[in-house]
N, C-alpha and C positions, 0 to 999 in steps of 0.2 A: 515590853516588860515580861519574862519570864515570867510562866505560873508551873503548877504545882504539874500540871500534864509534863510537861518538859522536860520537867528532870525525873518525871517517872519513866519518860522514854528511853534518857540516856542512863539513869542509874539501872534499866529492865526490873523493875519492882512495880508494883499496884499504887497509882496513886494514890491510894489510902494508908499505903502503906508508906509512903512517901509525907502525907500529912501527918500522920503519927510520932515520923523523928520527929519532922519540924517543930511539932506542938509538943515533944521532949514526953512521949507516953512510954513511962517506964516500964509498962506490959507489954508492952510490943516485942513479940518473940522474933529478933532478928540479927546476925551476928556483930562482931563490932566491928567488920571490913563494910557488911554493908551502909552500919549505920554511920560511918564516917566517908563512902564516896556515896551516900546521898549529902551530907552536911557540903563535903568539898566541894560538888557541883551545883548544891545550891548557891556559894558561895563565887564561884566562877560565873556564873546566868548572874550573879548579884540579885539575887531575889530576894523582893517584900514582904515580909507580910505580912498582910492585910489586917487592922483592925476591925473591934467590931463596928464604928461606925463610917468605916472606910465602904462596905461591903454593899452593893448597889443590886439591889432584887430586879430581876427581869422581866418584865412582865412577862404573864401566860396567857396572853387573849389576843386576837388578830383584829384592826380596826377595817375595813371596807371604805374607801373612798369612792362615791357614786359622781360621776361626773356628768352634768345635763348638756353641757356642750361637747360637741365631738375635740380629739386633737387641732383639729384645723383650723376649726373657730377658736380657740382658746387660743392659737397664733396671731388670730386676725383681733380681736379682742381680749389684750391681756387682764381682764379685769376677774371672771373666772381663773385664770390661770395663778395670778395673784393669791385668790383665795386656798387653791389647791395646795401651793407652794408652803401654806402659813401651818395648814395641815402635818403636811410631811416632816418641816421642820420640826414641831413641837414631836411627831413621832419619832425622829431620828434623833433626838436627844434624849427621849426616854427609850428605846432602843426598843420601841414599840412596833412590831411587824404590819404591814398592812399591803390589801391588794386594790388596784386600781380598775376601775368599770367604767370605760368613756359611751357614752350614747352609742358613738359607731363599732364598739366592739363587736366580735362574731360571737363572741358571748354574751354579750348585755341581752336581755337584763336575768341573767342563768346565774345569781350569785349564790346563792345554795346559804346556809346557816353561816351567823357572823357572830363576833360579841359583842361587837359595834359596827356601826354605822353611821356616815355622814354624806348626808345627798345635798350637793352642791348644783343652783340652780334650782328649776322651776317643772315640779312633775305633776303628771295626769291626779287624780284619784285614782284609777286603775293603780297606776307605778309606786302612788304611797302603800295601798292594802296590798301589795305583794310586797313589798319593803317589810312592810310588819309581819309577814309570814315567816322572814329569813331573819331577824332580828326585834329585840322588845328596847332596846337602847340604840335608838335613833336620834341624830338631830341633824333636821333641816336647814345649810345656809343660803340664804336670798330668796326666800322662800315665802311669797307676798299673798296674805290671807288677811279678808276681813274679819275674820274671827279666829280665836285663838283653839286651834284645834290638833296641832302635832306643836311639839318640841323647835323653838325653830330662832334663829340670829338673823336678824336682817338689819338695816341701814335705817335710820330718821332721816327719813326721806322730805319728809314735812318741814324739819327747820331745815336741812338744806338748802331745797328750795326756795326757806321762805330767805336765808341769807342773801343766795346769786341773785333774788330780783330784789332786794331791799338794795342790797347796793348798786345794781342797773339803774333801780329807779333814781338813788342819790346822787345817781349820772345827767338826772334828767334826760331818761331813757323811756318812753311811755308806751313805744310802737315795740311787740318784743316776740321776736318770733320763737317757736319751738320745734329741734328737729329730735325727733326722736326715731324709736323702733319697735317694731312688733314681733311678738315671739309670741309661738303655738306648741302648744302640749301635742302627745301622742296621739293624744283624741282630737287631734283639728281645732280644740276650744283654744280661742285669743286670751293668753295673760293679760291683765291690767295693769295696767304703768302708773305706780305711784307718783312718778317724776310727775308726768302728765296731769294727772288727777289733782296734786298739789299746787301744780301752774296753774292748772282754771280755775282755781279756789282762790288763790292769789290774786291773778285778773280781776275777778269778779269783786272782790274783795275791794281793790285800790284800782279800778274803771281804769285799768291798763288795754290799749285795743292789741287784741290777741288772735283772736277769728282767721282773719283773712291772712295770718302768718305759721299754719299750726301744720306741720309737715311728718307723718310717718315713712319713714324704709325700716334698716335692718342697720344694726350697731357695726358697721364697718364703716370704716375711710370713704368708700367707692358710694356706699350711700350717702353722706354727705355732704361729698362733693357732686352727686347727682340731684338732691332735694335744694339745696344752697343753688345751683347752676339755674335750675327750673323757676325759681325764685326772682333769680337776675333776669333770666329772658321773658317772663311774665308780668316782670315790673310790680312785682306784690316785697320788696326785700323791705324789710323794717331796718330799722337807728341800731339794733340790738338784737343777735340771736342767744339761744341758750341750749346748748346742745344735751342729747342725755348721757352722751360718753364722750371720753377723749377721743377716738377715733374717729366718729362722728364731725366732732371740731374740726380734726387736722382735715379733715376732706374737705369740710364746707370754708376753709382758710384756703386752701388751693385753690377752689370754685372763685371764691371772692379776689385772691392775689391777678387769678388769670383774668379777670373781667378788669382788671388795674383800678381794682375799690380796695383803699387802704382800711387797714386794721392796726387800730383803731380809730383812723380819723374819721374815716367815713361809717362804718360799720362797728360794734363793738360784740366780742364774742366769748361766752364761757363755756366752759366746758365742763365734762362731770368723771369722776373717779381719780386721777391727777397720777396716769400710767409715767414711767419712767421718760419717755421722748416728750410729752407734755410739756416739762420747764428747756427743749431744745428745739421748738418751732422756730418758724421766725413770723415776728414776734416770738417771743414765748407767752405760753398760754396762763389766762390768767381760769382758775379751776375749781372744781369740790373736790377736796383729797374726802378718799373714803377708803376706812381701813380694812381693806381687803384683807392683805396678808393676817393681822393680829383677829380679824375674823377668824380665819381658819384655826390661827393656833388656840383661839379660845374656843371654838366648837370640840378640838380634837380635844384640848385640857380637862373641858365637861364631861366627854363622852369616854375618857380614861380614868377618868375618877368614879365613873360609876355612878355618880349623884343622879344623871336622870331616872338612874333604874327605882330609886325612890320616889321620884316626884310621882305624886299619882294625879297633878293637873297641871295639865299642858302649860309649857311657859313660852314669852314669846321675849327676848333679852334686842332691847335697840343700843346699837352704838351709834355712836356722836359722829357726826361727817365737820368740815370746816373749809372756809372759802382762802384760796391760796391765790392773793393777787400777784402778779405780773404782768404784761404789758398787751392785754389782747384789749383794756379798757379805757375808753375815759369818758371827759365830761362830751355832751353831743353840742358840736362846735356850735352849731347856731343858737345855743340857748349859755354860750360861759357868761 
């Protein structure tokens, strides 16, 4: 589409002066050769224009995407990545500028003044009060605090979980193992896993035997299939595991296909966040979709509207997760 630059180039006039014909300003001191080859080659470009509420405002403020996983990770685990994605979207449709800050940058953490910010992922204290030095409109996504003390979007973690084991259990699944992952701040402090925290309550809850099945690594594939393998040759494997990412799954399904234990006739397996290759295992996996992506685009929506900069107490916004069955489940054969 032709704009008004363009035909200021080829008529050699000021594009002010060029909007003046356009808009038919009878004071405009300009001859009547030029003001008919600016009309002519507006007319040749077929140029629009523009109503008033055609007219789409730019923004003027740069948003920071703070990234807690390096690149790498965010390949090995698209679940982050997801998020970041939901981000960019919603700024590249509001034509809203932003720069990127992965953990392993040679710059991180040198972001210097922002007008927003959104830290994706799980930071020190340290890393939040320097966040707040370079920006006052911040919001935290996945960001797992017992008390409500920054700005922050995270997942209901609680009824998800409480869904994948209500419906294990209507498996008649009682034995259920958990593999999860561990993740450390800057400061060497161990994050809390709500996944985790919500299983034992669950357990405990409804006298599920959990103990002897409760397995920590690191949200990769390769973990997985190493904590599931360790499982097998230890002869500790329960009726049912419950992974805390998709990744995780597909490893501990490998573990499990290589040892020639079917899933799910032998074993029954879910898994958590519902990544794209998730509905193309074999089996395919039966999951918690959790909305990563429309997380990020409603962190970036909040944090472009400017509405946190009024909140003057912290808010803590839960979105909904949901159980996506497929074929990683059934009933546990010896009890149909």
């Amino acid at each position: 589409m032709a704009t008004i630059k363009d035909i200021a180039v080829l008529a050699q006039v000021s594009s002010a002066t060029v909007s003046r014909i356009l808009n038919q300003d009878t004071t405009i001191s300009v001859t009547p050769e030029t003001r008919q080859k600016v009309l002519k080659i507006a007319k040749e470009l077929q140029y629009t224009k523009k109503t008033r509420n055609q007219i789409k405002l730019v923004p003027s403020f740069t948003i920071g995407i703070v990234q807690w996983y390096s690149l790498e990770q965010e390949l090995e685990d698209p679940y982050y990545l997801s998020v970041r994605l939901g981000v960019e979207r919603y700024c590249q449709q509001q034509e809203i500028p932003i720069v990127r800050y992965f953990k392993n940058d040679q710059h991180y953490p040198d972001i210097g003044q922002k007008d927003g910010l959104i830290c994706i992922g799980k930071f020190s204290e340290e890393e939040i009060a320097y966040f707040k030095t370079c920006c006052q409109n911040i919001l935290f996504v996945d960001l797992i605090s017992e008390t409500i003390q920054e700005n922050s979007i995270v997942l209901d973690f609680d009824k998800a979980m409480q869904d994948g084991l209500d419906y294990l259990c209507s498996l008649n699944h009682h034995k259920i193992g958990y593999l999860g992952g561990e993740e450390f701040g800057s400061d060497h402090k161990k994050f809390s896993d709500a996944r985790l925290k919500a299983f034992r309550q669950y357990a405990l809850l409804h006298d599920l035997e959990v103990q002897p099945y409760i397995m920590l690594g690191q949200y990769t594939s390769e973990s997985g299939y190493q904590m599931t393998k360790k499982m097998i040759d230890d002869g500790t494997l329960p009726s049912a595991l419950f992974a805390a990412s998709d990744p995780i799954a597909i490893g501990a399904l490998r573990a499990l296909q290589e040892a020639k234990i079917e899933v799910p006739k032998q074993v029954s397996l879910i898994g958590f966040d519902d990544i794209l290759a998730s509905a193309y295992t074999n089996p395919p996996l039966t999951t918690i979709h959790a909305p990563a992506q429309e997380m990020g685009e409603y962190a970036a929506q909040l944090v472009a509207s400017k509405l946190l900069c009024n909140t003057l107490i912290p808010m803590k916004i839960y979105l909904p997760c949901h159980l996506v069955k497929r074929e990683t489940c059934q009933i546990k054969e010896d009890q149909k």
